[in-house]
C-alpha positions as a Markdown table, in Angstrom:
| # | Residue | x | y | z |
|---|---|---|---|---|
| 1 | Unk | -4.5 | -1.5 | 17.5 |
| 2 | Unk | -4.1 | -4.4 | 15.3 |
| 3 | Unk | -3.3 | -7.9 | 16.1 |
| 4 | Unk | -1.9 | -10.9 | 13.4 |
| 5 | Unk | -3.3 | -14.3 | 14.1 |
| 6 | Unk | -2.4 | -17.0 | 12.2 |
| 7 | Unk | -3.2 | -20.4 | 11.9 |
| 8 | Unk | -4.0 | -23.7 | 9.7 |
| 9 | Unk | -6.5 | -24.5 | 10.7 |
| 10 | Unk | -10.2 | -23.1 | 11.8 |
| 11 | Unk | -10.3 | -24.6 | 15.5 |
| 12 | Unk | -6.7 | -23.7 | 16.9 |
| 13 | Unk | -7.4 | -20.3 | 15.2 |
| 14 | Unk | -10.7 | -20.0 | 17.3 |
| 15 | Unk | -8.9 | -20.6 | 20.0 |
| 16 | Unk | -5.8 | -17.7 | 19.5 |
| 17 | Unk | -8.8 | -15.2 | 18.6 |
| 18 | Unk | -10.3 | -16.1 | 22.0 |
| 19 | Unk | -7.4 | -15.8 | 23.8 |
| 20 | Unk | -5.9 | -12.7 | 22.1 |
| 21 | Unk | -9.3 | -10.6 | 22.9 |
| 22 | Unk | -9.4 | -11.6 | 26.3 |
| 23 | Unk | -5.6 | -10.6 | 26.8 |
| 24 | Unk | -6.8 | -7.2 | 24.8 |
| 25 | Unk | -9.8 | -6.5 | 27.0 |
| 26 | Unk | -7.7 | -7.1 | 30.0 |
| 27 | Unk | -5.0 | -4.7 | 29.4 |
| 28 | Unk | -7.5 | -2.3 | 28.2 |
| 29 | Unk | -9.6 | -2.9 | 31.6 |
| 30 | Unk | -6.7 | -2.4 | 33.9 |
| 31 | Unk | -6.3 | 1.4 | 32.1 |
| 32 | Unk | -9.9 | 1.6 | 32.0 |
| 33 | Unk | -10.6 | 1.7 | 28.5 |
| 34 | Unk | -12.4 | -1.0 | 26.4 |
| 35 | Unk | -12.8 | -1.9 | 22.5 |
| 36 | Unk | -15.0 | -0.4 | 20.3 |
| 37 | Unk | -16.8 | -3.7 | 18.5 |
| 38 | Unk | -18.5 | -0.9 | 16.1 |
| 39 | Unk | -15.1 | -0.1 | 15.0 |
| 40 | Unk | -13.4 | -4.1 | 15.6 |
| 41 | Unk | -12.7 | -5.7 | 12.4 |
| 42 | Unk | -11.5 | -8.5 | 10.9 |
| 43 | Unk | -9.8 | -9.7 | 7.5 |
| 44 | Unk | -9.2 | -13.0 | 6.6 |
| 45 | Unk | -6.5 | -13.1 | 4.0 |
| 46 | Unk | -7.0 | -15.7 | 1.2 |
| 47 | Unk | -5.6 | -16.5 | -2.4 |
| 48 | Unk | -7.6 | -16.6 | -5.0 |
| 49 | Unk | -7.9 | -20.2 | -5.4 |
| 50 | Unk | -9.0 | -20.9 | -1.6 |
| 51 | Unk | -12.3 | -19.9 | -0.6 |
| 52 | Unk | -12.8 | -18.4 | 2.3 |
| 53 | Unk | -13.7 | -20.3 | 5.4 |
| 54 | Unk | -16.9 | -18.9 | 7.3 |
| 55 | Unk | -15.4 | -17.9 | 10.7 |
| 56 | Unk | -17.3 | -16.8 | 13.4 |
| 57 | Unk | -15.8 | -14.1 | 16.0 |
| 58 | Unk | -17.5 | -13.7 | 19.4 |
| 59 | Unk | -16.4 | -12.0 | 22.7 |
| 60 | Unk | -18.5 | -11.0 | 25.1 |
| 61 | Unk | -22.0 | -11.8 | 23.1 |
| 62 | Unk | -20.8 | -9.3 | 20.7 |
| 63 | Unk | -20.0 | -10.7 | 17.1 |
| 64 | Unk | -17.1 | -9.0 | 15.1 |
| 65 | Unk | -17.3 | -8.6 | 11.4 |
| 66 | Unk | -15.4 | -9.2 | 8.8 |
| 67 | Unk | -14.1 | -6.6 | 5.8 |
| 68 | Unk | -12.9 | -7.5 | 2.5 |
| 69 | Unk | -10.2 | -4.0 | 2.7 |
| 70 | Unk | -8.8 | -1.9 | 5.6 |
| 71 | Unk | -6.6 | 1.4 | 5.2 |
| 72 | Unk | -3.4 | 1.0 | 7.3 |
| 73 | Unk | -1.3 | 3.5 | 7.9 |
| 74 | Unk | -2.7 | 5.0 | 4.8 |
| 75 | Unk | -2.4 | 1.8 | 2.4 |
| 76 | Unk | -5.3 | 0.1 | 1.3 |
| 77 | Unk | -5.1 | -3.8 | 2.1 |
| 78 | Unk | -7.4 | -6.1 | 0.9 |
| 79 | Unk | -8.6 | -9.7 | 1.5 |
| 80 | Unk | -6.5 | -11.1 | -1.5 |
| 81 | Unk | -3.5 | -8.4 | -1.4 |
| 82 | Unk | -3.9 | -7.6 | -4.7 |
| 83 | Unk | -3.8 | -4.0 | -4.3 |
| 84 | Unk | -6.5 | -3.0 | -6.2 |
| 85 | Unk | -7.8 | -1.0 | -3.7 |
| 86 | Unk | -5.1 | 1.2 | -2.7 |
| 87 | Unk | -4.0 | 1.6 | -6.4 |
| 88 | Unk | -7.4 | 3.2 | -7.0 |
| 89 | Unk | -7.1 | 5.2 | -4.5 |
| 90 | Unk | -3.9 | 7.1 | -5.3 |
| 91 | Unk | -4.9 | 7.4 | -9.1 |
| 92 | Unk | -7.1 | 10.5 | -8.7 |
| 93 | Unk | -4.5 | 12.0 | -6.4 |
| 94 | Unk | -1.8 | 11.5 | -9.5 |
| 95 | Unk | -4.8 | 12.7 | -12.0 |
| 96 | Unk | -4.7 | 16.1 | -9.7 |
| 97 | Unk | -1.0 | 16.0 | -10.1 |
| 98 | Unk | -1.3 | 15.6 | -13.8 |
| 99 | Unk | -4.4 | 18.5 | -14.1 |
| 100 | Unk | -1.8 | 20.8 | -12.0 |
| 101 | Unk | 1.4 | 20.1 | -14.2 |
| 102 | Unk | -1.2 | 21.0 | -17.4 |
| 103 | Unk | -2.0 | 24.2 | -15.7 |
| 104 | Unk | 0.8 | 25.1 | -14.6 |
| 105 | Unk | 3.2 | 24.3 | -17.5 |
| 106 | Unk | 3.1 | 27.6 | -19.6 |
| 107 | Unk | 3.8 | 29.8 | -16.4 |
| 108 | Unk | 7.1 | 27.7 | -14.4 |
| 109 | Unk | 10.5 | 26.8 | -15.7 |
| 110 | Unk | 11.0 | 23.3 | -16.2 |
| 111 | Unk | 12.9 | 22.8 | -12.8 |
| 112 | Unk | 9.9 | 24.2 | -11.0 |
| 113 | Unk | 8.1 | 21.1 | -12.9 |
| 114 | Unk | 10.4 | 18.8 | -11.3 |
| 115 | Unk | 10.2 | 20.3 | -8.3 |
| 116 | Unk | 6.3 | 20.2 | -8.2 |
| 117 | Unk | 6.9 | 16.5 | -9.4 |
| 118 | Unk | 8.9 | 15.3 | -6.6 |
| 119 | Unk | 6.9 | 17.1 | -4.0 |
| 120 | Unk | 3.7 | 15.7 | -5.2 |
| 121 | Unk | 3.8 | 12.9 | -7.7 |
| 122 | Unk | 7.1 | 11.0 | -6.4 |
| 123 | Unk | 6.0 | 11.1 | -2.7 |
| 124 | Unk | 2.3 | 9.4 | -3.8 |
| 125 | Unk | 4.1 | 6.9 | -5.6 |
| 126 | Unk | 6.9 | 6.4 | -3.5 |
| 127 | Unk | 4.7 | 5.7 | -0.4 |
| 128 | Unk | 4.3 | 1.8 | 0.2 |
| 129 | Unk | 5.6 | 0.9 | -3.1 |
| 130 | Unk | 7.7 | -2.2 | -1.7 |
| 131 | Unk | 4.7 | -3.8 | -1.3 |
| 132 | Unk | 2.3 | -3.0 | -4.4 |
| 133 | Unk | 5.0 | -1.8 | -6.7 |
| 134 | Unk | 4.3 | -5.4 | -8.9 |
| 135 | Unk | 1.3 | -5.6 | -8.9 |
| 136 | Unk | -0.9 | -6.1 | -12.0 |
| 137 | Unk | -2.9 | -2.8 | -11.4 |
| 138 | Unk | 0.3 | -0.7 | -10.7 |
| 139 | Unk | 0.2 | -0.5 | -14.9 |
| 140 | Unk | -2.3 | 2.3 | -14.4 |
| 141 | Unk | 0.0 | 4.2 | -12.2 |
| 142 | Unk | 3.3 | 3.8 | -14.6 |
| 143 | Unk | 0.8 | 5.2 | -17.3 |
| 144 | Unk | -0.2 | 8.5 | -15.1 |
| 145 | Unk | 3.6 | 9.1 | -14.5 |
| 146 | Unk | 4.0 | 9.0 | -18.5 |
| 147 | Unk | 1.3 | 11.5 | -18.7 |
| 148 | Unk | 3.1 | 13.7 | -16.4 |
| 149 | Unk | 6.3 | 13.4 | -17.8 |
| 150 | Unk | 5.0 | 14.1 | -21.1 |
| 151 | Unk | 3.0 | 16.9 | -20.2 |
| 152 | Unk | 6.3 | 18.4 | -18.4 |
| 153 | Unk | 8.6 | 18.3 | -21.5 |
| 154 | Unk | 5.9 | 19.0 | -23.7 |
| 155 | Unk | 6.2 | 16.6 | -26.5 |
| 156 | Unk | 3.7 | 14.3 | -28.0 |
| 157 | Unk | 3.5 | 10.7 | -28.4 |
| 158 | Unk | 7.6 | 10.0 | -28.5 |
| 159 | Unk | 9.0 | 7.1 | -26.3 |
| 160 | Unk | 9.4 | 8.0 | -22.6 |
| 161 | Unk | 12.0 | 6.2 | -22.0 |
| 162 | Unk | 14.6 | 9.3 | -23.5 |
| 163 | Unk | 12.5 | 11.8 | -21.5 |
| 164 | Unk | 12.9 | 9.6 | -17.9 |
| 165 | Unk | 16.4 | 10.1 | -18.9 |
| 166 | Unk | 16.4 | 13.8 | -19.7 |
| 167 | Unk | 14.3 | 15.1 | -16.7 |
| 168 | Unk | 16.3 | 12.1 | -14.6 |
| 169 | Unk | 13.5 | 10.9 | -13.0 |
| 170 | Unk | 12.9 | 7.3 | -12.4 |
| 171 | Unk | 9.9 | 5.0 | -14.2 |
| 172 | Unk | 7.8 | 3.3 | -11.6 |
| 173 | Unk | 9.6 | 0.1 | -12.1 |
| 174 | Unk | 12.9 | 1.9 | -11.6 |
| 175 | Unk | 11.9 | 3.4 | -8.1 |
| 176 | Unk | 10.4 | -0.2 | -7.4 |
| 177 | Unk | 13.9 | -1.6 | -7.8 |
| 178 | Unk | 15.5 | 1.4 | -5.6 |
| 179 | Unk | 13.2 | 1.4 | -2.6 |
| 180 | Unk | 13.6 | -3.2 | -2.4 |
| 181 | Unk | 17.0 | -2.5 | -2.6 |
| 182 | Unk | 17.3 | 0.7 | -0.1 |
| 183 | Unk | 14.9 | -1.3 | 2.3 |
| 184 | Unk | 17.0 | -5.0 | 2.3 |
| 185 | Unk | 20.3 | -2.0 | 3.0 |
| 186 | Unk | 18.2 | -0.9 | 5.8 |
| 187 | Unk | 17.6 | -4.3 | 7.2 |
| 188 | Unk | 20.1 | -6.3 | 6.3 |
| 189 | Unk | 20.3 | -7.8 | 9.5 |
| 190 | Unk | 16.8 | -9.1 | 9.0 |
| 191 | Unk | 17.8 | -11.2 | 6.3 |
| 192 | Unk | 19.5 | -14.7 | 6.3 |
| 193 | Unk | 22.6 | -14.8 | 4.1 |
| 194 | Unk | 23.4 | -17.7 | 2.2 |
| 195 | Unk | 26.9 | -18.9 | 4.1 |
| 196 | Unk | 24.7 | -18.7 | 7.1 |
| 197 | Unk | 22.3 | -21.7 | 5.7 |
């Protein structure tokens, strides 16, 4: 379960935490269940130029901690959504993809290649990418997909850019592009549109 609390300042957010938890723990009572404090977290997001504030979160004279990342829904967040975390964490499953498409190469037709490339490489990437798709670590990531392209065509240090084109595959900034602008499709109720302002 997760729970957003927001506020400006320290004392009205003491209050929402207090209240939220005792809303939880009632709805959990009436179904007989309760929370788990040695799995209850907390993160406070900040920016890099605000400290964090030391908050304190008691209920029932049990203290909850804080964490600086989380994995949710199997994206790494952390405290200053930079994406660090979650970035590192998909490079050694695009490394595997890159080992595979090395072994692999003399043996499979270059469609195969593609194939194995969508099925493993495109969905990592693909995953949560309107959210960490700019940031300044997903570099790394457009470098591994370079690798792998390269290693699929077989050539050595030429410009990628004519083999994204041959095997039609999208660079990392490309499928950033396409997955903003399937997701504001999607939801295009969601959004305010200027005529309305």
């Amino acid at each position: 379960m997760q729970i957003l609390i927001t506020s400006p300042n320290k004392n009205n957010f003491q209050i929402k935490i207090t209240a939220a938890f005792f809303f939880i723990n009632e709805r959990l009572n009436t179904n007989l269940l309760s929370i788990n404090f040695n799995e209850t977290h907390y993160i406070q997001f900040t920016t890099k130029n605000k400290p964090k504030t030391h908050i304190k979160i008691t209920y029932d004279n049990k203290q909850i901690t804080t964490i600086s990342n989380i994995k949710f829904l199997g994206i790494y967040i952390n405290d200053t959504i930079n994406w660090k975390y979650h970035i590192e964490y998909i490079l050694p499953k695009l490394s595997a993809v890159c080992y595979a498409m090395r072994i692999i190469k003399p043996y499979v037709s270059l469609e195969m290649l593609k194939t194995v490339y969508y099925s493993k490489c495109n969905s990592i990437i693909n995953y949560g990418l309107p959210f960490w798709g700019t940031s300044l670590h997903s570099k790394k990531i457009f470098r591994l997909q370079k690798w792998i392209v390269i290693i699929m065509v077989g050539c050595r240090k030429v410009s990628c850019r004519n083999l994204f084109r041959k095997l039609k595959i999208l660079p990392l900034m490309s499928q950033y592009i396409l997955s903003l602008t399937m997701f504001i499709k999607k939801n295009k109720n969601q959004f305010t549109i200027n005529s309305e302002i």
